[in-house]
N, C-alpha and C positions, 0 to 999 in steps of 0.2 A: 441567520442561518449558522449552522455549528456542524463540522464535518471531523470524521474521524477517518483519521489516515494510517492506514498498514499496509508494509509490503515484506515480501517473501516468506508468507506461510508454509511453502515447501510441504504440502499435504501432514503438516503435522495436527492431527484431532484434538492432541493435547493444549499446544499452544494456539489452537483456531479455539478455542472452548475458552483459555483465559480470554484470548481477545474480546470475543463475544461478551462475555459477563463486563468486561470494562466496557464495549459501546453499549450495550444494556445504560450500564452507568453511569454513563457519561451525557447522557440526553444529548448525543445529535442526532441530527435531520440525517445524515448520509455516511455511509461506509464507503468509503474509498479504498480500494485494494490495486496498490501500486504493480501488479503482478508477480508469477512462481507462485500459483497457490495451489495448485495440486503434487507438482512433481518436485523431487530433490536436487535433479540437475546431475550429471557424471563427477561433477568437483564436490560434492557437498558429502559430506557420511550420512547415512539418516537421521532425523531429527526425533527427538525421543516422541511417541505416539502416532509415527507415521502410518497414516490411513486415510489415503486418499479418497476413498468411496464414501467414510466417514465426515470428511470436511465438506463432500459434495451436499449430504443431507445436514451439516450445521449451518451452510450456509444459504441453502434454496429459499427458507422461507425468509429471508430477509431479500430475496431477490429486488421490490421495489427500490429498495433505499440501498440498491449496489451501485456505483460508480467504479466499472473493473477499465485497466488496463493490459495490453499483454506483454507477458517478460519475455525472459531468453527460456524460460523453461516453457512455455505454453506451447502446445499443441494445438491442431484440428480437430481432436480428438476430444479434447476439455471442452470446447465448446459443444460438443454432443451431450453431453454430460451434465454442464453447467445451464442453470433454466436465464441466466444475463449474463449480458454481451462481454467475451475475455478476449478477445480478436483484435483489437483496436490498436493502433500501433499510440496512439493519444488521446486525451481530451483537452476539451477549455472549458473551465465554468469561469464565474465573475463572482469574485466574494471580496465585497469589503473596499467595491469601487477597484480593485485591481484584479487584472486577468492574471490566472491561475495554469501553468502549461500543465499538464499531469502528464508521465510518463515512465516508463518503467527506469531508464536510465543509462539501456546498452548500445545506445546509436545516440549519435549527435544529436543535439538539443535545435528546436529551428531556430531562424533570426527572432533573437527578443527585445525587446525595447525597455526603455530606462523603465525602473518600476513592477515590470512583471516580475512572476513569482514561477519558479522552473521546480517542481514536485517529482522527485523521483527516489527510488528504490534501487534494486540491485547491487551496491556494493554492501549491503548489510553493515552501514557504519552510520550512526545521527551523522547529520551536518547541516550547519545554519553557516552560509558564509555569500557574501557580495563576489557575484563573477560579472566584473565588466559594469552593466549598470542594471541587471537582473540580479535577484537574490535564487540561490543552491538550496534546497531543504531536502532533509533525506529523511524520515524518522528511525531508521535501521529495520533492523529483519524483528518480524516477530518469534520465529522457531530459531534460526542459525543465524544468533548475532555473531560479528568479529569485533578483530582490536579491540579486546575487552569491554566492548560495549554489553549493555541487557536483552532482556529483549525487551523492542521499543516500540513505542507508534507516537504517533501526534494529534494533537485535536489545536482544527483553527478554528475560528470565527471574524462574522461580516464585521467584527471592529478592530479587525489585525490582531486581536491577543495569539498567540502558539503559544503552546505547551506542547513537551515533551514529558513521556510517563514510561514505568517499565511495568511491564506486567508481571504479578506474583504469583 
């Protein structure tokens, strides 16, 4: 299995449109959207192509192969809107013999054990780094990257390989 991870699209149609064409391209199984994918948030400027009504229709039909979690920008509301599930404060999958936390990233992480892998979004910065005896992944924001990052996402798969990509 081969998963493609993005978070904080911030209702941008522009940069939901490049994402799209690279998981198109990338042949995985699943779209993971770390959450913020309709709204911009009060801290954010808007991101060039914001259009939140628009990202609701680029993303519906991929509905099956969504794995959403929800951020600090999600509403009640998004989930009217959106046809899969953005509500979730987490998930678990298992890839690659190791458990996978998903999370958007703005509350504490639960208890993790040596070896898990802790998935999250929201600070809109990459990060690959060892906290404790879990590993931190972040791929950064796909519309409003910071700290001169790109915009980013990541593709894993069940053999441990990560990549990090920016989209053009």
């Amino acid at each position: 299995m081969k998963i493609f991870i993005a978070s904080d699209i911030h209702g941008s149609a522009y940069w939901c449109g490049k994402m799209l064409e690279a998981f198109a391209a990338s042949g995985a199984d699943r779209l993971v959207l770390l959450g913020d994918i309709l709204y911009h948030g009060p801290r954010n400027d808007l991101p060039d192509g914001y259009a939140p009504k628009t990202v609701i229709e680029q993303l519906s039909p991929l509905k099956e192969k969504i794995i959403a979690v929800r951020g600090n920008c999600e509403a009640d509301v998004d989930q009217m809107v959106l046809p899969f599930p953005v509500l979730a404060e987490y998930a678990v999958i298992f890839l690659g013999g190791q458990t996978v936390y998903i999370t958007h990233g703005h509350k504490d992480p639960p208890p993790l054990q040596n070896g898990d892998i802790l998935l999250c979004g929201h600070t809109h910065i990459p990060a690959d780094e060892m906290r404790g005896g879990y590993r931190y992944l972040n791929p950064g924001s796909v519309s409003i990257p910071k700290n001169s990052s790109g915009h980013s996402y990541m593709i894993m798969d069940d053999a441990g390989r990560i990549e990090w990509k920016e989209l053009r």
